[in-house]
C-alpha positions as CSV (number, residue, x, y, z in Angstrom):
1,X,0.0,0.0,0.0
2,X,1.8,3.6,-1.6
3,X,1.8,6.5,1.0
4,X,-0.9,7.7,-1.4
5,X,-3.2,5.7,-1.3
6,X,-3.6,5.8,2.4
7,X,-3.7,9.6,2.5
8,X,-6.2,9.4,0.0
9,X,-8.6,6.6,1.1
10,X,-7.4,6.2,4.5
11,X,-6.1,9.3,5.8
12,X,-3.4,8.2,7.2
13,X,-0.3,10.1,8.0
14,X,3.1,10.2,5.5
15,X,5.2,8.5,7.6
16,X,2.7,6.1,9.6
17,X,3.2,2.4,8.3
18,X,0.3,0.0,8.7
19,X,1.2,-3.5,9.5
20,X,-0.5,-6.2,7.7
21,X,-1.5,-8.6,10.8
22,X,-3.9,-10.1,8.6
23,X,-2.0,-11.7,6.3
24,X,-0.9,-14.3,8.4
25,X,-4.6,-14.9,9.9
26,X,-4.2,-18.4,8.3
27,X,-1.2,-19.9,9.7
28,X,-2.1,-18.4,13.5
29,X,-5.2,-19.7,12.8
30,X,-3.2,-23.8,11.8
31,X,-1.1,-22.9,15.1
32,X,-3.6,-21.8,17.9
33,X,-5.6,-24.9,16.5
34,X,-2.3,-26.8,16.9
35,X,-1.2,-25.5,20.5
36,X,-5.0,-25.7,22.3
37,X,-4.9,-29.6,20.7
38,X,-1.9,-30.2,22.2
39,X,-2.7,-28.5,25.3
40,X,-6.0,-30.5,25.7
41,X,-4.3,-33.5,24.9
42,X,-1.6,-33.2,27.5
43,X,-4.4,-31.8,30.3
44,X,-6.2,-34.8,29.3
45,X,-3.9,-38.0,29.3
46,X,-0.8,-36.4,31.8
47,X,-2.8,-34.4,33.7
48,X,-2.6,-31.4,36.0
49,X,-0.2,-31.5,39.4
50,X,-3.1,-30.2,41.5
51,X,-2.1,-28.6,44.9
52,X,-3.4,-29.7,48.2
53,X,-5.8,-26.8,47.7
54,X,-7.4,-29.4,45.4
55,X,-6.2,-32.4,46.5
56,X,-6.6,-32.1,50.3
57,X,-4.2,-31.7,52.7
58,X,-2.6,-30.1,56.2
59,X,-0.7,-26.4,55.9
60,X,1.0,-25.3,58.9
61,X,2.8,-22.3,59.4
62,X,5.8,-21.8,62.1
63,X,8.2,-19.6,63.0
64,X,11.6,-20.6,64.1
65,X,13.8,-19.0,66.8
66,X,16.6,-19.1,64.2
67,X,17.1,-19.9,60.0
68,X,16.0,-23.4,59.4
69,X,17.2,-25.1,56.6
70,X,14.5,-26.7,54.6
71,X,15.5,-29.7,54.7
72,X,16.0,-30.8,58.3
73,X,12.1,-29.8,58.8
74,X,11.5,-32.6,56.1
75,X,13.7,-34.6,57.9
76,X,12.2,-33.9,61.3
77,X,8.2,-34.6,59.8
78,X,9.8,-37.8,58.1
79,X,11.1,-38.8,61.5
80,X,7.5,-37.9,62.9
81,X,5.9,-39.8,60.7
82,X,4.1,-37.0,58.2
83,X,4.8,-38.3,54.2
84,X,5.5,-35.9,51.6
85,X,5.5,-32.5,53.4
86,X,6.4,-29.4,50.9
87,X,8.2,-26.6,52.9
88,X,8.1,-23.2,51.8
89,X,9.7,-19.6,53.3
90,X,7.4,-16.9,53.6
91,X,10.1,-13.8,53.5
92,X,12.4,-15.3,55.9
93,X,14.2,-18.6,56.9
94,X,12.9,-18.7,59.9
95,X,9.3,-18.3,59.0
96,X,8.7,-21.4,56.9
97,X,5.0,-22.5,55.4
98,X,4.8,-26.5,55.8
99,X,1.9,-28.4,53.1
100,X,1.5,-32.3,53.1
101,X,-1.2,-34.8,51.6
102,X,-3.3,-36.1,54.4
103,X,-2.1,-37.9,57.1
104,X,-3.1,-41.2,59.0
105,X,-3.3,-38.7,62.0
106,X,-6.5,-37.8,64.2
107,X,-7.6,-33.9,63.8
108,X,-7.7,-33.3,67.4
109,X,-4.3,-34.7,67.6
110,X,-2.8,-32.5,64.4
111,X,-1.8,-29.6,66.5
112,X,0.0,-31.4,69.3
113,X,1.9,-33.8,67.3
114,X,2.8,-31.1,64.4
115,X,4.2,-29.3,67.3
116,X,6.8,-31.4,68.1
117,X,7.4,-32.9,65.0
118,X,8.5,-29.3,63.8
119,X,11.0,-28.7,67.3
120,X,15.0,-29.1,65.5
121,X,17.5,-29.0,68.0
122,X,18.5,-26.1,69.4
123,X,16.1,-24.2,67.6
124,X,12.9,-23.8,69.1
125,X,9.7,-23.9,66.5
126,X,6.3,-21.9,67.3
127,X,3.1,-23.0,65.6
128,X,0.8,-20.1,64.6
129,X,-1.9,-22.3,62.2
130,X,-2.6,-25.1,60.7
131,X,-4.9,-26.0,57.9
132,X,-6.5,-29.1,57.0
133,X,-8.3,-29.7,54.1
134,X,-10.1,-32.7,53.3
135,X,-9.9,-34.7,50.4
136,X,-14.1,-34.0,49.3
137,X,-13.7,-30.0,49.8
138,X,-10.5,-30.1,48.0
139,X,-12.6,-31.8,45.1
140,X,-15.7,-29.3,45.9
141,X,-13.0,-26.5,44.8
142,X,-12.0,-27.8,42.1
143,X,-14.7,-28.2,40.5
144,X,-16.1,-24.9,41.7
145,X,-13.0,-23.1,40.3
146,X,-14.0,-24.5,37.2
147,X,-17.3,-23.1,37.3
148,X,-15.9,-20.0,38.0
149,X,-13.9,-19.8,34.6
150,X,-17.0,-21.4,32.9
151,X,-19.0,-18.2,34.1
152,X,-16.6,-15.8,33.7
153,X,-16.1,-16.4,30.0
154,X,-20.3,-16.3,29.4
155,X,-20.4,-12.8,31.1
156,X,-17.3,-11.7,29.0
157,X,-19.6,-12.8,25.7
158,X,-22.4,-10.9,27.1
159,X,-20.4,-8.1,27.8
160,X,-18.5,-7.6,24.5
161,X,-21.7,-8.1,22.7
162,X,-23.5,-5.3,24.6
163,X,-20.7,-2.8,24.1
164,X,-19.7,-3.8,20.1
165,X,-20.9,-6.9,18.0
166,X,-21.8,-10.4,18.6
167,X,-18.2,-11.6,16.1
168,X,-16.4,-9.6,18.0
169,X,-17.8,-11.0,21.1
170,X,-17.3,-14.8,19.9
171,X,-13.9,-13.9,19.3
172,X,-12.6,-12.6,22.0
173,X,-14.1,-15.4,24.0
174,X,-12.4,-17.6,21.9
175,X,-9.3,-16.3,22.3
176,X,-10.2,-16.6,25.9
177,X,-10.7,-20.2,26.2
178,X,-7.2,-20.4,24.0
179,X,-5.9,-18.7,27.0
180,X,-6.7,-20.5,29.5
181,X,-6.6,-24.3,27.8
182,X,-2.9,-22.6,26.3
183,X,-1.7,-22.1,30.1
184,X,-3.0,-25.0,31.7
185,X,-1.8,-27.3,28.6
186,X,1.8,-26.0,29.6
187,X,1.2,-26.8,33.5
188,X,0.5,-30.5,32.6
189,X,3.3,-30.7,30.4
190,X,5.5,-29.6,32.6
191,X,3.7,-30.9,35.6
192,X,4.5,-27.3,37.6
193,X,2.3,-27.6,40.7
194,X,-1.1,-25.9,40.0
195,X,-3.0,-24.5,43.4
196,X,-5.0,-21.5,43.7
197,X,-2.5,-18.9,43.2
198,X,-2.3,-20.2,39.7
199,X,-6.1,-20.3,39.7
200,X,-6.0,-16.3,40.4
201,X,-3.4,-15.9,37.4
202,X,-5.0,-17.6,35.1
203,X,-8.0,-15.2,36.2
204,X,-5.7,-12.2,35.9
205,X,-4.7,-13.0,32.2
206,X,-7.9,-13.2,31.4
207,X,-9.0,-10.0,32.8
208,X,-5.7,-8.7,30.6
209,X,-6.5,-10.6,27.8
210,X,-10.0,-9.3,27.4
211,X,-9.2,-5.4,28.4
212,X,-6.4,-6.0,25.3
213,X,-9.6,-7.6,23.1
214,X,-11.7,-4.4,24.0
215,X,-9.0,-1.7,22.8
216,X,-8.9,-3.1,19.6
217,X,-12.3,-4.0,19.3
218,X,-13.0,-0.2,20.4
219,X,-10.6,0.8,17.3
220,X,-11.9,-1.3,14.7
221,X,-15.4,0.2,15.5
222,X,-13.9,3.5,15.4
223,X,-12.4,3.1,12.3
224,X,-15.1,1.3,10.7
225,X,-17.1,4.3,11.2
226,X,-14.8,7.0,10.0
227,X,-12.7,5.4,7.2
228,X,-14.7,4.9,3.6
229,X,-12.9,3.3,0.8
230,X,-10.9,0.5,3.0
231,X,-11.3,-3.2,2.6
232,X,-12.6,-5.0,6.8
233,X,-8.9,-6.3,6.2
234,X,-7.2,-2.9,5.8
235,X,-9.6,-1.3,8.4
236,X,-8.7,-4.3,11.0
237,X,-4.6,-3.9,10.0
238,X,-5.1,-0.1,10.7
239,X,-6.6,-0.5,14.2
240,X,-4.3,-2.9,15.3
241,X,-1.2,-0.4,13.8
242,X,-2.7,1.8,16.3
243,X,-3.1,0.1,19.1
244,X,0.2,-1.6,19.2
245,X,2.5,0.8,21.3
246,X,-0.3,0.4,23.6
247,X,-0.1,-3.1,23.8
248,X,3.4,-3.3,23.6
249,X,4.2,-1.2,26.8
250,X,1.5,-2.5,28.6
251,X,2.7,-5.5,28.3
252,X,6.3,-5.0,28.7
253,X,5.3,-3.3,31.8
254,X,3.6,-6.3,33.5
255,X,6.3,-8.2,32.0
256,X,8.9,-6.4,34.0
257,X,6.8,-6.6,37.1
258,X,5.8,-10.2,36.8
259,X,9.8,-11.1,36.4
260,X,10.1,-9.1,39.7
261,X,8.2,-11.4,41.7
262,X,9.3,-14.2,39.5
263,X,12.6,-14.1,41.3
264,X,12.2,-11.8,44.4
265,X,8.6,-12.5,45.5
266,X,10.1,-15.9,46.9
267,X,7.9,-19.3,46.9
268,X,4.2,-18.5,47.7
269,X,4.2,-15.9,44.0
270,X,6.8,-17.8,41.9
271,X,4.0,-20.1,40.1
272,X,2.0,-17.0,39.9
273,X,4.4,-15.1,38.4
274,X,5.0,-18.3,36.6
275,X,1.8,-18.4,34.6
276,X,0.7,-14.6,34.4
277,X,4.2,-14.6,32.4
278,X,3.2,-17.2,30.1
279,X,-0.4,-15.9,29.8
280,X,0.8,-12.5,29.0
281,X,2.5,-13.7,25.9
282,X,-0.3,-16.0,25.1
283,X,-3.1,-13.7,25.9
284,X,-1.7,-10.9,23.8
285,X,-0.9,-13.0,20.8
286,X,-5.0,-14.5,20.9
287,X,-6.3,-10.8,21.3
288,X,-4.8,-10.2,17.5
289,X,-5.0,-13.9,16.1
290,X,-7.9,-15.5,17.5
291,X,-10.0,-12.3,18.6
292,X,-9.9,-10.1,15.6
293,X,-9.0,-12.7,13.3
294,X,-12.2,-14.7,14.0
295,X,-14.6,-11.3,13.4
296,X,-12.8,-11.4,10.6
297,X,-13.5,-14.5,9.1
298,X,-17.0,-13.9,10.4
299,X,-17.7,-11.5,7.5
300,X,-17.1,-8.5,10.4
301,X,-17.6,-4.9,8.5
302,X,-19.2,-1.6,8.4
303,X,-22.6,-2.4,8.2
304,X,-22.2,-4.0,11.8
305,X,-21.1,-0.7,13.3
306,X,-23.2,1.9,11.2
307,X,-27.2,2.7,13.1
308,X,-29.7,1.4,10.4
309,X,-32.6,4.3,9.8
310,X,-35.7,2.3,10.1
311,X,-38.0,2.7,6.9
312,X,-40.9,4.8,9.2
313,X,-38.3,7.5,9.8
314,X,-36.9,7.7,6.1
315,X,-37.9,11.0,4.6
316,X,-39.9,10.8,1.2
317,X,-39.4,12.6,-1.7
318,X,-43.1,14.8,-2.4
319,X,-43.5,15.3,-5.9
């Protein structure tokens, strides 16, 4: 496309280029088929490592007179006879978070017993809480988390067709869904433990993937309006041109924060951090190829933005 020709149909600025997104709508389209297969297939048949948030379990936390190492409190619960504890720092060495599967142990007992389990020699261990979650409310939340994404994504439909158009609506729930099944697919694969801070992230990127889906969907409206002459694909290409610095900072912004706690916000944010960072990439790449580029293919255009006069209120010529 000549400078010309945008100045003259478009209106665009000399030195502005426009980006053709759209002209690899087809192989995103092969590839986010690709990647939500493969992430349903390894959800499927590997599985997710689900927390004792879903699973059931005991957390404890204690505080130690001095640093602990990690693992001599493994040791010392081993010893004790609790399987398969997980122990975690929350800021300090010396105040540690302790999770295990359920034990053979009677709740009434649980505090006493975790009490001196904990004790390392010379190092005096305090109890503040413990937490145990059965096996059937651990199941109860899982499947109520699921509900929760489940509902989240009708509202979003709802929502985005209110505000713009039904295609765009079905896209950006789409790209949605490829969102969530994208990060969770990775989990399994990887088998990184999934509990309900990575529940609240994969929340998150889709509150971030869906604001992104609304900026452009807000643009192509725009443009739709106030550009004659253009072709859906052109007028699609031009809002996403425009938006992009948006995006890009935005996201390189929660980028850099989401590294941040990656590495300094110590064990209770690193999964967190873990899958808002992959959801970021995967949430802005949907917006543009899954979002738009479904509208798109929908047969999204002008007449879908532009008030239709209703006959009764169309003026007639009087001879």
């Amino acid at each position: 496309m000549t400078k010309t020709t945008q100045q003259e149909n478009y209106t665009r600025p000399d030195n502005e280029r426009i980006i053709g997104f759209m002209k690899i709508a087809k192989p995103a389209a092969i590839i986010s088929i690709l990647i939500t297969l493969a992430s349903l297939f390894f959800i499927c048949f590997k599985g997710l490592n689900l927390g004792l948030d879903f699973t059931g379990g005991i957390a404890a936390e204690v505080t130690y007179q001095k640093a602990a190492e990690q693992d001599q409190v493994i040791s010392a619960l081993e010893q004790s006879g609790f399987k398969h504890a997980v122990v975690q720092t929350l800021g300090s060495n010396s105040d540690l978070l302790i999770r295990m599967p359920v034990q053979d142990i009677k709740v009434e007992d649980l505090n006493n017993t975790l009490t001196k389990a904990v004790q390392l020699p010379n190092n005096v261990a305090t109890l503040h809480k413990v937490d145990s979650v059965g096996g059937q409310v651990g199941n109860e939340l899982y499947v109520r988390s699921a509900g929760a994404i489940a509902l989240a994504l009708v509202l979003m439909l709802i929502y985005v067709t209110i505000r713009f158009e039904f295609k765009l609506a079905m896209g950006a729930v789409l790209s949605l869904f490829h969102d969530v099944i994208a990060i969770l697919g990775i989990f399994a694969l990887m088998q990184w433990p999934f509990d309900l801070t990575v529940l609240a992230a994969v929340l998150a990127v889709m509150g971030f993937s869906l604001n992104d889906n609304i900026v452009v969907s807000d643009r192509i409206r725009e443009n739709f309006r106030k550009i004659r002459g253009a072709s859906p694909r052109e007028v699609v290409d031009i809002a996403l041109t425009e938006t992009l610095r948006r995006t890009f900072h935005t996201s390189m912004t929660l980028v850099l924060v989401v590294v941040a706690m990656m590495f300094l916000g110590g064990d209770g944010l690193h999964w967190f951090s873990v899958a808002t960072f992959v959801g970021i990439f995967v949430g802005t790449y949907s917006s543009i190829y899954i979002g738009t580029a479904f509208a798109l293919w929908r047969g999204l255009n002008r007449q879908d933005f532009i008030v239709q006069v209703k006959p009764e209120f169309e003026e007639e010529d009087i001879p």
